[in-house]
Backbone bond lengths (Angstrom), bond angles and torsions (degrees), N, CA, C in turn:
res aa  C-N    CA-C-N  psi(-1)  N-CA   C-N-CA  omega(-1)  CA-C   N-CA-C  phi
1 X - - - 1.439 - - 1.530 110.73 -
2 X 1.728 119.46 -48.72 1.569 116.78 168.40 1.697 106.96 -25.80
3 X 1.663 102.22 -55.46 1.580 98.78 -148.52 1.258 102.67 -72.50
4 X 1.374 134.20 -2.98 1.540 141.53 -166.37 1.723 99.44 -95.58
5 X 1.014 118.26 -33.77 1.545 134.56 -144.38 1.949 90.31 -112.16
6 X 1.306 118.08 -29.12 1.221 123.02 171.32 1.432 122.81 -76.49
7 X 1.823 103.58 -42.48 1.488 109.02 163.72 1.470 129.55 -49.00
8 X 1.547 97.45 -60.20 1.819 104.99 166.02 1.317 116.20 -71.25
9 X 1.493 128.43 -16.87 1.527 105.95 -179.43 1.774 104.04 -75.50
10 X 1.811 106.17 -61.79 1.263 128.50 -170.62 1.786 119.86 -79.50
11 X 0.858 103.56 -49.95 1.521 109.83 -157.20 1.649 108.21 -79.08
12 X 1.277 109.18 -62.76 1.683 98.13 167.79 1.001 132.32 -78.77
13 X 1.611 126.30 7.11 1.527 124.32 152.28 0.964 119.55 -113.30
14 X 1.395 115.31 13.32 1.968 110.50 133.40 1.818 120.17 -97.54
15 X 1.263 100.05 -8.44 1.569 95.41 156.96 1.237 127.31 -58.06
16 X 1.624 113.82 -39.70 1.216 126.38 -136.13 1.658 94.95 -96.21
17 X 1.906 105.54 -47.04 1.107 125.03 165.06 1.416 117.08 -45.39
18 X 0.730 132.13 -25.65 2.285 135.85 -179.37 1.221 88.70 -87.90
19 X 1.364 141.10 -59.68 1.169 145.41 -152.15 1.682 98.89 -26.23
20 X 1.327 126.80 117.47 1.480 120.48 151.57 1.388 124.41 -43.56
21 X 1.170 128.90 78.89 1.698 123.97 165.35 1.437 120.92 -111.40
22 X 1.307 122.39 105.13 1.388 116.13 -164.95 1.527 113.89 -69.39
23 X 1.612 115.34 165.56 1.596 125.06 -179.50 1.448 93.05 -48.72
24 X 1.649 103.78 -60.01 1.560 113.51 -135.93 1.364 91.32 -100.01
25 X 1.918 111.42 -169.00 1.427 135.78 169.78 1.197 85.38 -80.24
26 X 1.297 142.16 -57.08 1.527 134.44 -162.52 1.386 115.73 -62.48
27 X 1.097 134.29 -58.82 1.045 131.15 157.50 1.661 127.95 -32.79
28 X 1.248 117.08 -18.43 1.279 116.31 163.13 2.049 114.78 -59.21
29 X 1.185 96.85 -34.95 1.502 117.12 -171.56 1.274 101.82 -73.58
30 X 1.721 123.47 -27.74 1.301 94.87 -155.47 2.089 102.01 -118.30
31 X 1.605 104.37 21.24 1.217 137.55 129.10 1.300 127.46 7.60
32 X 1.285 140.08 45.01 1.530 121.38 -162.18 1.440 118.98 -79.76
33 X 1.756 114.43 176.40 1.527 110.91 -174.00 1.495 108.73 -38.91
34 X 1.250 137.10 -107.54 1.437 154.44 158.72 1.822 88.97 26.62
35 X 1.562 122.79 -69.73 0.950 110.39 -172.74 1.443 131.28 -64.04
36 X 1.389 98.90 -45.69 1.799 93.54 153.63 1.323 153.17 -30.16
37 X 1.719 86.23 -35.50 1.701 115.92 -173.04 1.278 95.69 -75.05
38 X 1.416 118.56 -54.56 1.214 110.67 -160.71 2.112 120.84 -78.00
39 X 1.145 82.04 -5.87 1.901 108.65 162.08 1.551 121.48 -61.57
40 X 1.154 112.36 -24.81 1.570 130.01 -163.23 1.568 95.60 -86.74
41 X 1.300 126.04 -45.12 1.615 96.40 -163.25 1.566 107.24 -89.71
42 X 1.715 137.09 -23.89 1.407 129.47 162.28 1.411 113.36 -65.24
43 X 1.396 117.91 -22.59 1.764 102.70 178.17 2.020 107.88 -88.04
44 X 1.431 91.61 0.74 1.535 98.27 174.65 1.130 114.93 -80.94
45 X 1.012 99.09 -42.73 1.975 114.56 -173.40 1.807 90.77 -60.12
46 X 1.726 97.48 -60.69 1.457 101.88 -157.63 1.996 119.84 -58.99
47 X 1.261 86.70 -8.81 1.569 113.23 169.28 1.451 109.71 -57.88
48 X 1.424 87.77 -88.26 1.588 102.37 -167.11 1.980 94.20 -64.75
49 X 1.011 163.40 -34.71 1.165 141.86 168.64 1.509 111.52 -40.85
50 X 0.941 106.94 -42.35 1.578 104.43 -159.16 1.609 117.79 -97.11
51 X 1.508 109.10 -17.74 1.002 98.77 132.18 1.250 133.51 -96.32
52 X 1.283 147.98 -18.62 1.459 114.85 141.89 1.319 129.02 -25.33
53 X 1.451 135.31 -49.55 1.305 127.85 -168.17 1.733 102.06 -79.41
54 X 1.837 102.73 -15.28 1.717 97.97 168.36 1.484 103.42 -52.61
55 X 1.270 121.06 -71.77 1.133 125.80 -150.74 1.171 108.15 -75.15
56 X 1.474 147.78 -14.17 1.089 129.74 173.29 1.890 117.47 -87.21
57 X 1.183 112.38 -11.53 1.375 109.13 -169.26 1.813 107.20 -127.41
58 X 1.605 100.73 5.92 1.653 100.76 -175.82 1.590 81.68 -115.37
59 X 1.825 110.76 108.80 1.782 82.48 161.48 1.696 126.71 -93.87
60 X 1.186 115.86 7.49 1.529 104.92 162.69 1.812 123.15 -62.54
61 X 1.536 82.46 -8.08 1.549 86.93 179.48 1.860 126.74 -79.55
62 X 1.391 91.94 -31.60 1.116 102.57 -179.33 1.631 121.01 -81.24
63 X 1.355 130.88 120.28 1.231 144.25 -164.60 1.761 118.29 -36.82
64 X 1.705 125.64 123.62 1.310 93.49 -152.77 2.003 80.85 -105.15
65 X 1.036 121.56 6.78 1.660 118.59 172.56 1.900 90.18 95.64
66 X 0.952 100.36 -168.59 2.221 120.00 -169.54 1.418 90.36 -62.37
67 X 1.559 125.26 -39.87 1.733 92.86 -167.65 1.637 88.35 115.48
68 X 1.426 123.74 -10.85 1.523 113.01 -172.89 1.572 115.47 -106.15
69 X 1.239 120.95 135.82 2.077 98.42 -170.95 1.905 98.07 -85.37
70 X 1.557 97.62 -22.53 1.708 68.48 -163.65 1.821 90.99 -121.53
71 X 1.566 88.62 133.84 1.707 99.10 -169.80 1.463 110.20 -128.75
72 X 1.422 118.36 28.94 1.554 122.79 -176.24 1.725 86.68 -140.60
73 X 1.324 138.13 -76.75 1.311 147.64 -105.46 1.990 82.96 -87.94
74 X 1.532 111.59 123.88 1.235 106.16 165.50 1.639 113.06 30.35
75 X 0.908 130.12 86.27 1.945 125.78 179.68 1.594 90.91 -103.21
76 X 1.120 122.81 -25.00 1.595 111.37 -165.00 2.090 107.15 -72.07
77 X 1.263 95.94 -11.61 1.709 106.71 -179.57 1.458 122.48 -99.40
78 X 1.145 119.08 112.69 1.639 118.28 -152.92 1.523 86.50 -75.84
79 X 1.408 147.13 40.64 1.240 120.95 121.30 1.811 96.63 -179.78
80 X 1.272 97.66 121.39 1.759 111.99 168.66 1.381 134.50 -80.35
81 X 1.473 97.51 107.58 1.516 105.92 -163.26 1.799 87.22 -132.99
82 X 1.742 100.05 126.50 1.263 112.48 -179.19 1.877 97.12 -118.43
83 X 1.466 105.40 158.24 1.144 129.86 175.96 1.133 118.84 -125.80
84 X 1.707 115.66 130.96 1.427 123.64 179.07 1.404 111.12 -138.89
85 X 1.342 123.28 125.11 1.310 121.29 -170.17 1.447 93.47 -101.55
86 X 1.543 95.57 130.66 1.226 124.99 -172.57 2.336 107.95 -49.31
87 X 1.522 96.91 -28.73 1.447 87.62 -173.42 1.752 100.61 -80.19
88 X 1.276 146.53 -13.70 1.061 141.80 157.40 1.558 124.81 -30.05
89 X 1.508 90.71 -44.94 1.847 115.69 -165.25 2.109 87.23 -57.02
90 X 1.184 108.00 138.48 1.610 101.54 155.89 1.283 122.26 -100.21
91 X 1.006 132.58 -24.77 1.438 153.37 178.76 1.452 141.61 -145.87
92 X 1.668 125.89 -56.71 0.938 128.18 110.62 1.392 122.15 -132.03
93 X 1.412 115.72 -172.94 1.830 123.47 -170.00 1.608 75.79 -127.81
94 X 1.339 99.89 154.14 1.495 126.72 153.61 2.012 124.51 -121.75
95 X 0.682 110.76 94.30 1.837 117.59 -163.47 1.405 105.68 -96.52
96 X 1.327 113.55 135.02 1.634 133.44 168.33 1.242 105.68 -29.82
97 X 1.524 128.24 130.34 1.368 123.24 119.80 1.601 136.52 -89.62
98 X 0.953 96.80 -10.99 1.492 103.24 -167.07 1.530 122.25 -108.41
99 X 1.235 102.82 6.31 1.747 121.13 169.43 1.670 110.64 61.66
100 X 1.520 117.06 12.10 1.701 110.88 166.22 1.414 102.63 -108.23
101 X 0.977 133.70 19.55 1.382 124.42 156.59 1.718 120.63 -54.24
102 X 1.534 101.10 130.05 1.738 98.81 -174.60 1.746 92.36 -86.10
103 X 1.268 126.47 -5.67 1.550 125.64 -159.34 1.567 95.42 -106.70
104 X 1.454 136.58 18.89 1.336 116.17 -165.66 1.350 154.56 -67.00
105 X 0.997 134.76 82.19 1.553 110.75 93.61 1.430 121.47 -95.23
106 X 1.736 108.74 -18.64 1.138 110.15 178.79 1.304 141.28 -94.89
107 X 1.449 141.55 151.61 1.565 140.59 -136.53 1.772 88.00 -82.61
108 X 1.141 117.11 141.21 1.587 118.07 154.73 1.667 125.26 -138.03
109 X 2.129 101.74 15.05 1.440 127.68 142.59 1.286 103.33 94.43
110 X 2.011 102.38 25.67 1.520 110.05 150.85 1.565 125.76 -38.11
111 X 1.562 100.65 -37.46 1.713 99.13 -163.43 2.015 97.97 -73.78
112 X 1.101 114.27 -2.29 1.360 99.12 174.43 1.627 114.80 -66.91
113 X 0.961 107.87 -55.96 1.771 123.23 177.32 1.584 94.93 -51.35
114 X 1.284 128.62 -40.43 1.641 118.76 -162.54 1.540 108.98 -91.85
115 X 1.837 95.19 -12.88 1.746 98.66 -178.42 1.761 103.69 -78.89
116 X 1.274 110.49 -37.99 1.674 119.15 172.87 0.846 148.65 -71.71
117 X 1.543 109.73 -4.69 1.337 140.13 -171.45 1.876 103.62 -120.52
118 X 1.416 113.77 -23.04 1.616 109.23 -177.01 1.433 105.33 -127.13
119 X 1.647 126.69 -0.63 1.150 129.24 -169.99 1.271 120.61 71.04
120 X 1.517 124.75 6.46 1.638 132.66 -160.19 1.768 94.03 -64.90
121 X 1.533 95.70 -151.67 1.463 94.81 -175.09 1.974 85.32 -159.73
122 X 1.250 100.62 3.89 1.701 86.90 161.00 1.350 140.82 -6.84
123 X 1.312 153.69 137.34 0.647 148.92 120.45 1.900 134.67 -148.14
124 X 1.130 125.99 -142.40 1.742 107.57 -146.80 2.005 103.59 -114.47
125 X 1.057 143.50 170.33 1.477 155.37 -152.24 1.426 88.19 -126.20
126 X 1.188 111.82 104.35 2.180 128.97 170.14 1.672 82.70 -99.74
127 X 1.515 98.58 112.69 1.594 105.11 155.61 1.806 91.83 -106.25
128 X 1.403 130.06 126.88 1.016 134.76 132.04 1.492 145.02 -63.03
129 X 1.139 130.23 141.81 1.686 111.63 -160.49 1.637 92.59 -107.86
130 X 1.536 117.06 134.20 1.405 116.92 179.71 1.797 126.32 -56.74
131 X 1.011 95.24 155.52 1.806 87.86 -167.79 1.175 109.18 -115.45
């Protein structure tokens, strides 16, 4: 714990303190190699922080995939249309909405992983059979 409590008391606020940062704009100019160098690893950090906090709180940032929902189920058929006759069902069926089902047509609660990962609100088609 010392050596934890030594880092944040001592060590990185005398890093931070040496750091070359001039008063002025001019002084940026008059900057030499060595000082530059030593510029590179806090504007690194300060990099990747900030984008991290890009990507976690901007969501246009985060990648939305081709634009297509279903990227496994039959793709070679310009359009997938399944049939289920309702007297099959024994009780009830539960069926995909969200096209990552490895069981398809039926749900096996892919859209959870795709609801947590894109914020969606997915979820599955309960046909019940009348009683």
């Amino acid at each position: 714990m010392q050596l934890i409590a030594h880092l944040v008391k001592v060590s990185v606020p005398d890093y931070l303190a040496n750091l070359p940062i001039p008063d002025s704009i001019g002084g940026w100019f008059r900057l030499g190699f060595k000082d530059w160098l030593s510029l590179v690893p806090p504007t690194a950090l300060a990099a990747g922080v900030g984008y991290t906090i890009y990507l976690a709180y901007c969501p246009k940032a985060r990648k939305c995939g081709s634009g297509r929902c279903n990227n496994a189920i039959q793709l070679t058929n310009p359009k997938v249309v399944d049939t289920i006759d309702v007297e099959d069902i024994t009780d009830k069926a539960v069926f995909c909405r969200c096209w990552k089902s490895k069981n398809w047509p039926y749900c096996d609660g892919s859209h959870a992983a795709h609801n947590k990962e894109t914020g969606d609100n997915l979820g599955p088609v309960i046909v019940k059979k009348p009683q």
